[in-house]
N, C-alpha and C positions, 0 to 999 in steps of 0.2 A: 761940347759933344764928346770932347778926348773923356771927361771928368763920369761923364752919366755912362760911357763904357766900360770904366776904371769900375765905377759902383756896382755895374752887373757884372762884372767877372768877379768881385767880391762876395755879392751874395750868390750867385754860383757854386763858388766855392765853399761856403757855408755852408748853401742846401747838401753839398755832397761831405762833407766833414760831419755834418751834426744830424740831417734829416736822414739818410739811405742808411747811415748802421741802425738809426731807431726805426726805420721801417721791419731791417731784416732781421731785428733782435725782435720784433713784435712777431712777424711770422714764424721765428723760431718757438718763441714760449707756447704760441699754437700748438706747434709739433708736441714739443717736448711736454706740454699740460696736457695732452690728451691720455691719458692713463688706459690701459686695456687689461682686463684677465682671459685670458683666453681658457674654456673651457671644452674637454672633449666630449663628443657626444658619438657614443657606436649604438648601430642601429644597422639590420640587412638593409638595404639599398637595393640590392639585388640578391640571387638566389633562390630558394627554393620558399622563404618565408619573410621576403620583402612584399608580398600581396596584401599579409597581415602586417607587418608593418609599414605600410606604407604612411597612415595619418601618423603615426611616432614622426618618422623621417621629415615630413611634409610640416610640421610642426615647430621644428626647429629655429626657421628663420623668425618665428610671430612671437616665440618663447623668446629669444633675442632681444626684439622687442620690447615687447613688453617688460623685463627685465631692469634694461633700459630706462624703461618710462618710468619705473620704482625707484629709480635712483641708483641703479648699478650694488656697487658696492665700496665704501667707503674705509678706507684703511689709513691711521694718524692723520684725521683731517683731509685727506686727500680719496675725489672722488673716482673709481675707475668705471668703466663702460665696462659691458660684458660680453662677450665674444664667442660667438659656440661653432665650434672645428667640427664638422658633419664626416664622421670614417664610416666607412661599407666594412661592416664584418662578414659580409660578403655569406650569412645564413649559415657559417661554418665553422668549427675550432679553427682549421687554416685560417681561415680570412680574419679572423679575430687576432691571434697571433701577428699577420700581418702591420695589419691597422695599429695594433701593440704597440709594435716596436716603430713605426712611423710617427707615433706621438710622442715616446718616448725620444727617436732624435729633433722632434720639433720642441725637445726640455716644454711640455708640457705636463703640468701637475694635478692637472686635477681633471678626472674623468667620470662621466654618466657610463657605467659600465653595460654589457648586452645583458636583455633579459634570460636570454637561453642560457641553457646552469652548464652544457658543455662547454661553450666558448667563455664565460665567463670563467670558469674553472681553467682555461686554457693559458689565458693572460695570467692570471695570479701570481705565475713567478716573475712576468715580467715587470708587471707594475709595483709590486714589491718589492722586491731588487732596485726600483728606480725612485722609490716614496714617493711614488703618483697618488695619490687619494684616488680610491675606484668605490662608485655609488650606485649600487641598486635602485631603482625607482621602487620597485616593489617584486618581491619573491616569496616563492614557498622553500626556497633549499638550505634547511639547514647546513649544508653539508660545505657550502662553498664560506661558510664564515668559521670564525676563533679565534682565541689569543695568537696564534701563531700567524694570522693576518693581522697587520698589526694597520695596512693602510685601508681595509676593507671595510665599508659602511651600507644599511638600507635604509631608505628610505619613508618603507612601510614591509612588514613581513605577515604574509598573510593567516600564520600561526596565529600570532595575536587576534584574530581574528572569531578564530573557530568556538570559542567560550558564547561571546556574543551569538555567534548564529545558533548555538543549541540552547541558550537563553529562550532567542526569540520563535525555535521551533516547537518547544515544549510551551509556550505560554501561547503562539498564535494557535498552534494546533495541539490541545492537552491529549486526543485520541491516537495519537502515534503512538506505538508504543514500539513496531517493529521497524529496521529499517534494512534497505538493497543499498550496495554501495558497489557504484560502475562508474571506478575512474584510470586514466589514461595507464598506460603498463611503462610507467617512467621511473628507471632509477633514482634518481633524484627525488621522489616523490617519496620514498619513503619512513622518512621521519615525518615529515606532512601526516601521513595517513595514519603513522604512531598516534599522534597528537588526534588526530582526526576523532579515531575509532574511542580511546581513552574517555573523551569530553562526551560522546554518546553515549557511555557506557557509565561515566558518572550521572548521568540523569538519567538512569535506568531503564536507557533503552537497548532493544537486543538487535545486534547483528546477523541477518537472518539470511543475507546473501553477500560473498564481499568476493568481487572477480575481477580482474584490469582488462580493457580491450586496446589489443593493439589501436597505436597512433599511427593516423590516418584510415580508420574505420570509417565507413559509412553506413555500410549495412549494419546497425545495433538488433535487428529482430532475433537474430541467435539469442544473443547474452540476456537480452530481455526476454526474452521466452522464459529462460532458464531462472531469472533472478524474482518475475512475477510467480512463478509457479509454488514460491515462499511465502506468498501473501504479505510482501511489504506494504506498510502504511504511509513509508514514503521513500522516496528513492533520492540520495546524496550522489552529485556527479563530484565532487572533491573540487576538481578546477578544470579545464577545458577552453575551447576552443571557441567561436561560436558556431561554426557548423558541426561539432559534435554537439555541442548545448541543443542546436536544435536538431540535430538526428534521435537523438536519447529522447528529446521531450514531446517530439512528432511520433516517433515510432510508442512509445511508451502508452498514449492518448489512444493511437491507432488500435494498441493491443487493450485495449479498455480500462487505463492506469489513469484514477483522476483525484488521487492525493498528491500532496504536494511534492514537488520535486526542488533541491535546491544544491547550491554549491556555495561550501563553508571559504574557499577561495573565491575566485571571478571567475566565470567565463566570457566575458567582454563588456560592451555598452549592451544596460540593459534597457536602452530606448530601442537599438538598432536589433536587440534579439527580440523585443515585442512586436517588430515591424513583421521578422522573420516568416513570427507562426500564425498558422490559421487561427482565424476566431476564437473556435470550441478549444484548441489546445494552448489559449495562451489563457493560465489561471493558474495559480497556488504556484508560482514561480519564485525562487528570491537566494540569492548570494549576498557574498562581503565583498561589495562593492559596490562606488557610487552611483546617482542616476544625476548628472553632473547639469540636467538641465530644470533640477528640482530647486521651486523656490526657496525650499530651504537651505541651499546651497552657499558656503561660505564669500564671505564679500571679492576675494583674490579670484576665486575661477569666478565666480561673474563679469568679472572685470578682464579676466582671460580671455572670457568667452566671447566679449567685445573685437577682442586685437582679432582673435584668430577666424571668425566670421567676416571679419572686412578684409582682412590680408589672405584669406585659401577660399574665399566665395564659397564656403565651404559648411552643412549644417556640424557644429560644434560637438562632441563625442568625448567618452573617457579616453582613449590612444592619444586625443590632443593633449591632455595634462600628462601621461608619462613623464615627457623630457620636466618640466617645471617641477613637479614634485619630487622629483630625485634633488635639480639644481637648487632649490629653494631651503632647503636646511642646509645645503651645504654652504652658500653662500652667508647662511645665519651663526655659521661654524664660523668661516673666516672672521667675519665681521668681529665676534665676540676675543675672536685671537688675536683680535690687529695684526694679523700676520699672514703673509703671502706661505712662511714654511710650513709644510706638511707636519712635520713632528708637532712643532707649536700646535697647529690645528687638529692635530690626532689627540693629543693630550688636552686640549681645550671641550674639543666635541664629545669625547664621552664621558665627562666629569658635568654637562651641562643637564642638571634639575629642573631646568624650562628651555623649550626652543619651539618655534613657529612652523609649523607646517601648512599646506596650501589647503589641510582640510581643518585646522583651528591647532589651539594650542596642543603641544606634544611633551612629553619626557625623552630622555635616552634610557632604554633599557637592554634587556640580552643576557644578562649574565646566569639566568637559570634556563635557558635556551643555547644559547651558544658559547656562556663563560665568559662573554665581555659584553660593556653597554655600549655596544656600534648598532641598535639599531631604534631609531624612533619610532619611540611607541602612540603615534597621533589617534583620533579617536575610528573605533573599527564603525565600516560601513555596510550598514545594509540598504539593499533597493529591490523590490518584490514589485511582480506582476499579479497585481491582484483579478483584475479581470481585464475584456477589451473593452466595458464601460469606464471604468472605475482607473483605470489605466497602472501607473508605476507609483507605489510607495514609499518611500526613501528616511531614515533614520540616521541618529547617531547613535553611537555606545562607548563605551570604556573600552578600550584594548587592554588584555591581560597576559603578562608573561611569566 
């Protein structure tokens, strides 16, 4: 009996000599193998223009996801998860600035920057100063890129865009010849409208009305009075909103205007803006931008479209790719750098001759636009309302810079 309790205080002592450090050395390599990138993501939350971005914000955690589900991202053999830090730019340069330097003491490096060109412009010195990598998902502002941003990228720029759409407005409609241009009275907006008016004017069409209405217009029947009384053959909203997309295209119908109207930028989801309009007034519609719920749609948003339908019970829209399509070349950037440092990944991403984008393959370009190749040039999107039968049309094109 003394012997068979001599044995168990023996192996007792074993189990705690040999088995408990291999248990907590196993818990440990959990910890320490779980690899994380933490990525920032600004978006209003709140404010005066968290209503429109709400599906951006809402987005986020499914982006995460899904992300995730692709494999993260993999740096010298070692895989990491991907992590997205939701900041409230709070709809303002203040809140922007904020959120800035909040990420900045959270040594985070790399961030999905806001769409709005003031507060992105606001941050600029911060996240420079700190070689935070900052990414537009997509913009028209020439103004906030250059060599002198050295950590600054976009995603998609919807200059690139504007060739394609007077392409495809001269060959759908060859009887244009004149055109009304009623777009927003945005600083920022004009090298856009540079570019805009140029590419019309290379395909020999004339300028016959060109006026900006302040932002947040509702009533368009003034400027449209004034911009029909030219006899446009077709009316350019430049980029927009969707309830100005549909003020302009409602009011424009009402005043007897039923050539086509379109925007060489977005004005939003153009499922959610054919929902908008009456019957008789949804036709000869079409911008550079996707209709994300088009079969012809790349295999990545189908596959998006999956996560974020089951996780926000939510019908699927362009605002949900935002955050992915800024995150998704960047993350194509690290990978190619094997490197977590921002300089390595500045100097890797804009020397890259192929990179992946969520709407098919891309180039880096920029440098006869902004003087450096910080922005991917993926392929430019069109999506047209052709009628309330016939429903939304959707294409690819060449982007050209």
């Amino acid at each position: 009996m003394k012997r068979f309790g001599l044995n168990l205080r023996v192996i007792s002592l074993f189990l705690t000599i040999v088995l408990v450090p291999m248990i907590s050395s196993y818990g440990q390599a959990e910890t320490t193998g779980s690899k994380t990138l933490k990525i920032g993501v600004m978006s209003s939350v709140t404010g005066v223009m968290s209503a429109g971005y709400k599906d951006i914000s809402q987005s986020v955690k499914p982006t995460e996801k899904f992300l995730n589900q692709k494999g993260g991202v993999t740096i010298g053999g070692q895989k990491y998860r991907i992590e997205l830090v939701l900041f409230d730019d709070q709809s303002s340069p203040p809140g922007a600035v904020a959120s800035a330097n909040k990420l900045v003491q959270e040594k985070i490096k790399f961030v999905l920057a806001p769409m709005f060109m003031p507060s992105n412009l606001a941050i600029a010195p911060i996240t420079e100063q700190a070689k935070t990598i900052r990414v537009q998902s997509t913009t028209s502002g020439v103004e906030q890129y250059g060599p002198q941003l050295r950590y600054s990228f976009a995603a998609s720029f919807t200059i690139c865009t504007i060739p394609a759409i007077y392409d495809y407005l001269t060959k759908t409609y060859p009887g244009v010849k004149k055109i009304g241009r009623l777009v927003p009275d945005d600083p920022g907006a004009k090298r856009f409208s540079e570019y805009d008016v140029q590419e019309a004017q290379k395909k020999k069409l004339e300028i016959v009305f060109d006026e900006p209405y302040r932002i947040g217009t509702e009533d368009f029947y003034p400027i449209l009075t004034k911009a029909l009384e030219k006899k446009p053959d077709a009316l350019d909203m430049g980029f927009a909103i969707l309830p100005w997309a549909k003020g302009i295209i409602s009011q424009a119908r009402e005043l007897g205007f039923d050539g086509p109207i379109y925007a060489p930028a977005f004005v939003g989801d153009i499922n959610l803006l054919n929902g908008m309009l009456e019957p008789t007034h949804a036709h000869d519609i079409f911008q550079g931008g996707p209709d994300v719920l088009s079969p012809k749609m790349t295999p990545i948003v189908k596959e998006f479209r999956k996560v974020v339908e089951k996780e926000l019970g939510a019908r699927f829209n362009m605002d949900h790719t935002i955050v992915l399509e800024g995150v998704w070349p960047l993350l194509k950037a690290i990978e190619k750098a094997q490197s977590f440092d921002t300089d390595k990944v500045v100097d890797t991403w804009e020397k890259m001759e192929s990179i992946e984008s969520i709407y098919g393959k891309a180039r880096m370009g920029g440098q006869k636009i902004i003087g450096i190749n910080h922005m991917v040039m993926r392929p430019a999107l069109i999506s047209r309302i052709v009628d309330k039968n016939k429903g939304v049309q959707f294409n690819y094109y060449e982007s050209k810079d």
